[in-house]
Steps between C-alpha positions, in 0.01 A plus 500: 500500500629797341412824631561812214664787653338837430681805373485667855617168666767536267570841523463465872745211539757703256498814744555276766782345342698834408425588878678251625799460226526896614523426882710195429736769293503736826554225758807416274662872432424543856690153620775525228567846615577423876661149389684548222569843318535675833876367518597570194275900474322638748318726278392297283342293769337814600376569164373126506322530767374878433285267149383229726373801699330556200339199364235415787305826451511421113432117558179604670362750249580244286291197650204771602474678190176519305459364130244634234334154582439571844172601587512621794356866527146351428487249741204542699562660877166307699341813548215540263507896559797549440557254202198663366632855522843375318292329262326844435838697473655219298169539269436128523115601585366876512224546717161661349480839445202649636 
């Protein structure tokens, strides 16, 4: 039993994957800097670590960014009011004039 992936599984899964091949890349500047390259150049383990600095911040707009696919600003909020009231401003449904 085969289960066919969506295209937002799929794009899910991918942004998932690039988060964590981007936090594995930080974990290793950040390690390689204080292991390695830091007796041979301090600055340049400083620089090293100043990118994995870097990278988490990007990493999570990365994963938590929104796609053209993503529906999500017209997701119903639970409260009929106010879903009605967007619904009016979005022009979805116009209420009679009278």
């Amino acid at each position: 039993m085969t289960a066919e992936r969506s295209y937002a599984g799929s794009v899910y899964a991918r942004r998932r994957h690039v988060y964590f091949w981007m936090m594995g890349a930080c974990l290793v500047l950040f390690v390689g800097a204080w292991a390695v390259v830091r007796l041979f150049s301090m600055p340049v383990a400083i620089g090293m670590c100043v990118v994995a600095m870097v990278i988490p911040p990007v990493a999570a707009m990365v994963a938590n960014r929104r796609g053209p696919e993503d529906r999500w600003w017209d997701d119903p909020s639970g409260d009929p009011q106010s879903d009605e009231w967007w619904d009016e401003l979005d022009g979805k449904r116009r209420k009679p004039r009278e």
